[in-house]
MIBA-180629 format. One line per 8 residues: number of its first residue (from 0); for each residue x, y, z of C-alpha. Coordinates in nm, 2 decimals. Each point is the difference from the previous one (the first is absolute). Layout:
N
NUM> X Y Z  ...
END
This chain:
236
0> 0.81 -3.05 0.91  -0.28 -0.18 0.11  -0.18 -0.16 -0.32  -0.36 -0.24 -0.05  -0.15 -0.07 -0.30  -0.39 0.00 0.01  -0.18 -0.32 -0.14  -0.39 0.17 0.02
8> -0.17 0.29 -0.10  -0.14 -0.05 0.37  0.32 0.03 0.12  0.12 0.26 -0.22  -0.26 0.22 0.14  0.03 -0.10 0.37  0.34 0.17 -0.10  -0.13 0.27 -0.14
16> -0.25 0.11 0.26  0.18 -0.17 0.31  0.02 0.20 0.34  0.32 0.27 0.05  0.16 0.16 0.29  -0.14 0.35 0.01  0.33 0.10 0.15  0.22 -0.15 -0.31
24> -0.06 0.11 -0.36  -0.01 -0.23 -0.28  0.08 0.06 -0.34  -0.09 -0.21 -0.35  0.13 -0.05 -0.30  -0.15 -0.23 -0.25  0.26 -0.13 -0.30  -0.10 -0.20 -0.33
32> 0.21 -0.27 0.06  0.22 -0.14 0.30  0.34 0.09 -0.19  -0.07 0.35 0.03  0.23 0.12 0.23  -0.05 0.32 0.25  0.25 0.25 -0.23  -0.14 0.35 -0.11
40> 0.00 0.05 -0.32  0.29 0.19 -0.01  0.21 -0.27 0.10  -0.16 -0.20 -0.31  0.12 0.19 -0.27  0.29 -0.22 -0.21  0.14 0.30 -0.07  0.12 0.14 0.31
48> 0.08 -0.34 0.20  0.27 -0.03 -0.19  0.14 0.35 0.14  0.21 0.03 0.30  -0.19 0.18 0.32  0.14 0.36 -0.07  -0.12 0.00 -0.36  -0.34 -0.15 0.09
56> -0.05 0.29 0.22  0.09 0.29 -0.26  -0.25 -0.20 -0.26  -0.27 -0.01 0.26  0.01 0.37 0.09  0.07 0.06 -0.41  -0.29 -0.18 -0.02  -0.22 0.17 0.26
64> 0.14 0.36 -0.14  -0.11 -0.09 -0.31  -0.37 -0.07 0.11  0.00 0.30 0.19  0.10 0.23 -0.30  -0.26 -0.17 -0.24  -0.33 -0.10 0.17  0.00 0.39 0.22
72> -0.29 0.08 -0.28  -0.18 -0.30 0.16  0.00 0.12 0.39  -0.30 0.12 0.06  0.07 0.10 0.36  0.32 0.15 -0.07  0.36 -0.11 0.03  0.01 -0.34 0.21
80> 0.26 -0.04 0.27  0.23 -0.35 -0.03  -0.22 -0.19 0.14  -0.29 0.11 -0.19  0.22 0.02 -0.35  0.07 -0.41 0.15  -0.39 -0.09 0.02  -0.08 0.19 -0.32
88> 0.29 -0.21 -0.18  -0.10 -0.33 0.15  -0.39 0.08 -0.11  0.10 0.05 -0.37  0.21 -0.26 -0.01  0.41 0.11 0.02  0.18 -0.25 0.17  0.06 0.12 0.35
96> 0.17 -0.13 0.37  -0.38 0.01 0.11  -0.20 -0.33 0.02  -0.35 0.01 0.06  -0.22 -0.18 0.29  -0.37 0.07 0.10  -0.12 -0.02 0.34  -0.34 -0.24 -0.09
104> 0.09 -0.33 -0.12  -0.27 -0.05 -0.26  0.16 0.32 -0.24  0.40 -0.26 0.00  -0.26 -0.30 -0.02  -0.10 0.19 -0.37  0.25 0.02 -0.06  0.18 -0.37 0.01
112> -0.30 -0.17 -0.16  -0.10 0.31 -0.25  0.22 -0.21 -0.27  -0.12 -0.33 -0.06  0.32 -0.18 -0.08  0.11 -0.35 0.11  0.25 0.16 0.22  -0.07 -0.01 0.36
120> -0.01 0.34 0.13  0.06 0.13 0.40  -0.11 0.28 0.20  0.32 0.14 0.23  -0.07 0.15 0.34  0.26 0.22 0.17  -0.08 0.10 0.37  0.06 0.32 0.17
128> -0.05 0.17 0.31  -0.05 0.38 -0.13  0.12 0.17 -0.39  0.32 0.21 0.01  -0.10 0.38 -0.06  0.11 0.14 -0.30  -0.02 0.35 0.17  0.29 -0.08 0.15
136> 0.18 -0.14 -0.30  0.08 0.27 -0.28  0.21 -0.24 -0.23  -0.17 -0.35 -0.06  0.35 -0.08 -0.24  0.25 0.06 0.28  -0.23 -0.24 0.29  0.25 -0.27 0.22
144> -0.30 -0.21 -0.01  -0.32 -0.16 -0.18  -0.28 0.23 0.15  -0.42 -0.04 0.00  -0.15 0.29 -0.05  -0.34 0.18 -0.09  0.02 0.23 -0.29  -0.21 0.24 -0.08
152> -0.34 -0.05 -0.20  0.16 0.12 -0.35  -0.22 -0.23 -0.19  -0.34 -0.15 0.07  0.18 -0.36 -0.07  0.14 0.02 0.34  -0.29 0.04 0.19  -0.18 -0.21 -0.19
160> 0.24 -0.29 0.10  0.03 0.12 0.30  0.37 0.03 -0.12  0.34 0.04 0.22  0.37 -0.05 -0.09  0.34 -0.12 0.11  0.28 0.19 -0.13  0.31 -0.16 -0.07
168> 0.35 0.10 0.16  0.12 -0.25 -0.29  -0.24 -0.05 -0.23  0.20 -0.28 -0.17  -0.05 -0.21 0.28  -0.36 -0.23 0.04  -0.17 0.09 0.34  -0.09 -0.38 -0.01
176> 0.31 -0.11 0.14  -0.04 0.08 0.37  0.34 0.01 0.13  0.14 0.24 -0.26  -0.34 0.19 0.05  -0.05 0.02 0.33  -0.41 -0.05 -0.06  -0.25 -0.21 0.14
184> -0.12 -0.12 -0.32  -0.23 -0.29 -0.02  -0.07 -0.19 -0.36  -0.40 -0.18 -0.05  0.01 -0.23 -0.35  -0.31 0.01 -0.20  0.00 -0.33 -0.22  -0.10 0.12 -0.35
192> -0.29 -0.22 0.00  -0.19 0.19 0.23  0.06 0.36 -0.18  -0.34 0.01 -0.18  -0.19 -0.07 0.30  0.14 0.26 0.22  -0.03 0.26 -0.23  -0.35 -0.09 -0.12
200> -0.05 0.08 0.42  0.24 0.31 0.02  -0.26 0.10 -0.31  -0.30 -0.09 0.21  0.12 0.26 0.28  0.04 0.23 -0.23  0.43 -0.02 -0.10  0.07 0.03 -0.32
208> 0.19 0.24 -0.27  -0.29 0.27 0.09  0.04 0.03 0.36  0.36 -0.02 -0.02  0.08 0.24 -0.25  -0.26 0.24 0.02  0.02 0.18 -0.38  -0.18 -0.01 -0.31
216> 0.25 -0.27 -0.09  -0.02 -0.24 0.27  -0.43 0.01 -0.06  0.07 -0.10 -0.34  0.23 -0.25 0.10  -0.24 -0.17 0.25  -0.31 0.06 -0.22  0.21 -0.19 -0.30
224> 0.10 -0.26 0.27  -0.36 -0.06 0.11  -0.13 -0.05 -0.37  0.31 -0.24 -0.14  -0.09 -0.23 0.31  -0.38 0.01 0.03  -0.17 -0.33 0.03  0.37 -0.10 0.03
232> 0.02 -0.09 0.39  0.09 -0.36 -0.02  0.24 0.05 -0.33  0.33 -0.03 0.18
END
């Protein structure tokens, strides 16, 4: 995995907005802090790493059987096929095999620098030459390997973000290490230092908790962001 930490916001933004090969897709992920590995939230839960591989999958599809039976009121276009019932899951926040990505850099920027902690944060890139259509894959739980994919546009959230996904043949397992993965992953370290600055600029292009989560909420989120920081620019 190829990995370079970025020491300016000059340079984190000759990152951002660097030339790409038309032919080649790249994908982002931005990540609060460099320890956080590339593992779906699925594979996260206490809970179920404990559990051997044949029981994880019965509490997975328990899991997904169980969102199915009690958020139907909720789908306003109907009954969602897996993949759908997956996104829908991810969006409200059930731990899933999916991992998010966005195709523009400046939404995973966001999100790296969006909490101002003193960890350093990264932005992940993972490379491919075309997504895997999901047409042609009716079970995403019984997949031989991690897949890209475009779902369908379920929730505004992902086209706001421009948002993608790998899914996980073992979600357990962190795309980050290459040779189990098989991905071209790349790694770009954002020293904690510089977080303010870059997103006082994501801000200034118009990136924030409004753009990105286009609701009600995330209006009132960036409105309340915008009035606790006024007059507040050099402050961190």
């Amino acid at each position: 995995m190829e990995q370079q930490t970025l020491n300016t916001t000059e340079e984190v933004f000759d990152f951002l907005i660097s030339p790409f090969d038309l032919g080649r897709k790249r994908l982002y992920r931005g990540v609060s802090s460099v320890g956080h590995r590339l593992i779906p939230s699925l594979g996260r839960v206490a809970a179920l790493q404990a559990l051997g591989e044949e029981e994880r999958a019965i509490r997975e599809q328990d899991l997904m059987d169980e969102f199915r039976k009690h958020a139907r009121p909720y789908f306003e276009s109907g009954v969602p096929d897996e993949w759908e019932l997956l996104a829908i899951a991810q969006h409200h926040g059930l731990p899933t095999r999916l991992l998010d990505w966005s195709r523009n850099p400046l939404v995973a920027a966001y999100f790296a620098v969006e909490s101002q902690s003193e960890f350093d944060c990264c932005i992940y890139t993972h490379t491919i030459n075309r997504f895997t259509s999901i047409d042609a894959v009716l079970d995403p739980y019984s997949i031989d390997t991690t897949m890209t994919v475009e779902m369908p546009h379920v929730t505004r959230r992902i086209t706001a973000q421009s948002g993608v996904f790998t899914v996980s043949e073992d979600p357990f397992l962190a795309l980050d290490d290459g040779e189990e993965s098989g991905l071209e992953i790349g790694k770009y370290v954002i020293p904690h230092f510089l977080k303010w600055e870059v997103l006082l600029r994501l801000h200034q292009l118009g990136v924030n908790r409004a753009t990105l989560f286009p609701s009600a909420e995330g209006i009132a989120q960036y409105l309340k962001w915008e009035l606790e920081n006024s007059g507040d620019a050099h402050a961190h």
